[in-house]
Structure formats: C-alpha cells, structure tokens
C-alpha positions in Angstrom: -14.0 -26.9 -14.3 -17.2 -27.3 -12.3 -18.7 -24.0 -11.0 -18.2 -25.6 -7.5 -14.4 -25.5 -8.3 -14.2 -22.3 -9.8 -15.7 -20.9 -6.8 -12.9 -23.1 -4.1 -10.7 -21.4 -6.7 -11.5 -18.3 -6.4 -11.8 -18.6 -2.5 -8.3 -20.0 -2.2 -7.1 -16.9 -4.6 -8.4 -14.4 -2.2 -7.3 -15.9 0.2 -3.8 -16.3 -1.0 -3.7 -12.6 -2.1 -4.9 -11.3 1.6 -1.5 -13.0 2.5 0.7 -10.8 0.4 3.1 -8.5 2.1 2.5 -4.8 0.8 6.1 -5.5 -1.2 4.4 -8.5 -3.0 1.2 -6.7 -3.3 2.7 -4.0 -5.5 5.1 -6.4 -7.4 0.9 -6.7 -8.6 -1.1 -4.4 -7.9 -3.8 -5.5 -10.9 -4.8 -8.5 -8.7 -5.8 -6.6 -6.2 -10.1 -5.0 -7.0 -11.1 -1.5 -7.6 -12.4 0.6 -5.3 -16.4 0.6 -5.5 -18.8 2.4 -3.8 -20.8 0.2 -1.3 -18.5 -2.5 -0.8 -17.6 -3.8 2.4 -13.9 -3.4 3.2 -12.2 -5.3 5.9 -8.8 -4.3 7.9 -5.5 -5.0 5.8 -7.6 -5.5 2.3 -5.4 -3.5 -0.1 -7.6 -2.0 -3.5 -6.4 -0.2 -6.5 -7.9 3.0 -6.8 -6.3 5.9 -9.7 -3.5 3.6 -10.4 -2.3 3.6 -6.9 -2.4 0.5 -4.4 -4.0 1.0 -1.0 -4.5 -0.9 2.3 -7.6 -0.5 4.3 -6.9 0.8 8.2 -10.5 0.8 9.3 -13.3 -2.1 8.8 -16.1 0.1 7.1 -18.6 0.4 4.1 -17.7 2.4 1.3 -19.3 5.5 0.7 -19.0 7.9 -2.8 -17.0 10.6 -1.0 -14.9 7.8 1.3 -12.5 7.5 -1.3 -8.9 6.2 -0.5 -8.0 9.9 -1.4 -10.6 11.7 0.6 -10.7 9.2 3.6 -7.2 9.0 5.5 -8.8 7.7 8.5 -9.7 4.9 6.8 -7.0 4.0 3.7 -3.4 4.0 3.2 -1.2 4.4 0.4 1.2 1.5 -0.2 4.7 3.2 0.0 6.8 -0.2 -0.2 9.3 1.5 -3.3 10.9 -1.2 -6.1 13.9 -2.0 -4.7 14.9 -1.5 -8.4 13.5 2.2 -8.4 14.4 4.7 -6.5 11.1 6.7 -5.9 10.9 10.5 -5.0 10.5 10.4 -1.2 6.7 11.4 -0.7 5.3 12.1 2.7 3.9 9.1 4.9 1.0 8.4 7.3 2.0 7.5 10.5 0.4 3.8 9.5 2.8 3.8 6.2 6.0 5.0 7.1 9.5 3.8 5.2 11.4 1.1 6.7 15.0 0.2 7.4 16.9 0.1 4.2 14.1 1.7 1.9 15.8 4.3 -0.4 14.0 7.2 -1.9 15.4 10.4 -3.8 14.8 14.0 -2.1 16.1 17.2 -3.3 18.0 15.6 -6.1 19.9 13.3 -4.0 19.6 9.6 -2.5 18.6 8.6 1.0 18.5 5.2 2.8 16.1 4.9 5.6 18.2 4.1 8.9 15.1 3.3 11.3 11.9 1.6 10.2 8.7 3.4 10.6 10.5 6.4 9.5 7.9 9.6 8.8 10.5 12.0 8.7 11.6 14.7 5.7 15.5 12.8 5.0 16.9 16.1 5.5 15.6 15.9 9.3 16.1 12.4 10.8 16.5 8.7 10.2 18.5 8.7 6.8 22.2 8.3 5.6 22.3 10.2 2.0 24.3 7.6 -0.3 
C-alpha cells in the first residue's frame, strides 16, 4: 500500500467511524482516540477517556483540566447499555438520557425505560419495573 492509500484509508475510516450510532460506537469503543490535551474536538466526535466512551457537545480545544470528567459543558458519557447487560441505572445529562426500551437495574430490581430521553430516578417517572 502506497502512503497515498494509507492515508484515503485512513480518511474513509474516520469517516466511517463518525457515522456510528452511540450503540455501535460502544459495541467498540477501542476505535475510537484517547483524549489528549490540545486537540481539536468537533461536535458528535466520541473519545475514550478512563475506559469510558464519550461524545463531544461543544466544538472546542482541549485543555489539561477540560477533561471529559471535569468539563460537562462540553462531553458526554455514552449511556447506550448492552442490550445483553443490564447496567446499574446511573444518572444522565439532559444531552444523554435513556431511551424507549433501554433497561437498567435500580435498587436491586429491573426497569425498562417507557419514554425516550428519560433523565428520571425509575422509582420517579418513565419506567415499568419487569
């Protein structure tokens, strides 16, 4: 392979990952980069930072103490569970929230969401325990 094809290669990879829904993206998260410190991030770019796969919300440059932890305003946590895991419910941005049909576990018992864009605790609204 030419260095010329490598590079339409590597184009057409990025290109094909930026594509992914956040469901694909976390069926692999590994092909998605590692959060660095002066990169430019775009809206909807997803990158892996402490084992955990998040989407960009904001266009912006990183910066050491932007981290997808420390910078809500600008990163979101990819919440889309295995729909052959059922994940403790966690807490959701209102960019992240669960959608119709996701299941999570809460208090030692299951849930399924009943609305999409669901923010709420399952004990509060939006979920049928199963």
């Amino acid at each position: 392979m030419t260095r010329q094809e490598a590079k339409a290669f590597i184009k057409s990879f990025v290109k094909l990952r930026s594509l992914a829904t956040d469901e694909m993206s976390l069926q692999v998260p590994n092909l998605y980069p590692i959060w660095k410190v002066e990169v430019e991030y775009d809206i909807g770019d997803r990158v892996f930072y402490n084992d955990v796969l998040y989407k960009v919300l904001q266009a912006h440059t990183s910066q050491e103490t932007w981290t997808p932890i420390d910078a809500p305003s600008l990163f979101v946590k990819v919440l889309i569970p295995d729909e052959n895991v059922i994940h403790e419910w966690e807490q959701p941005d209102s960019t992240n929230g669960y959608m119709t049909g996701d299941k999570v576990m809460y208090n030692g018992k299951m849930y399924v969401s009943t609305i999409d864009n669901n923010v709420w605790t399952p004990d509060a609204y939006g979920w049928d325990e199963v």
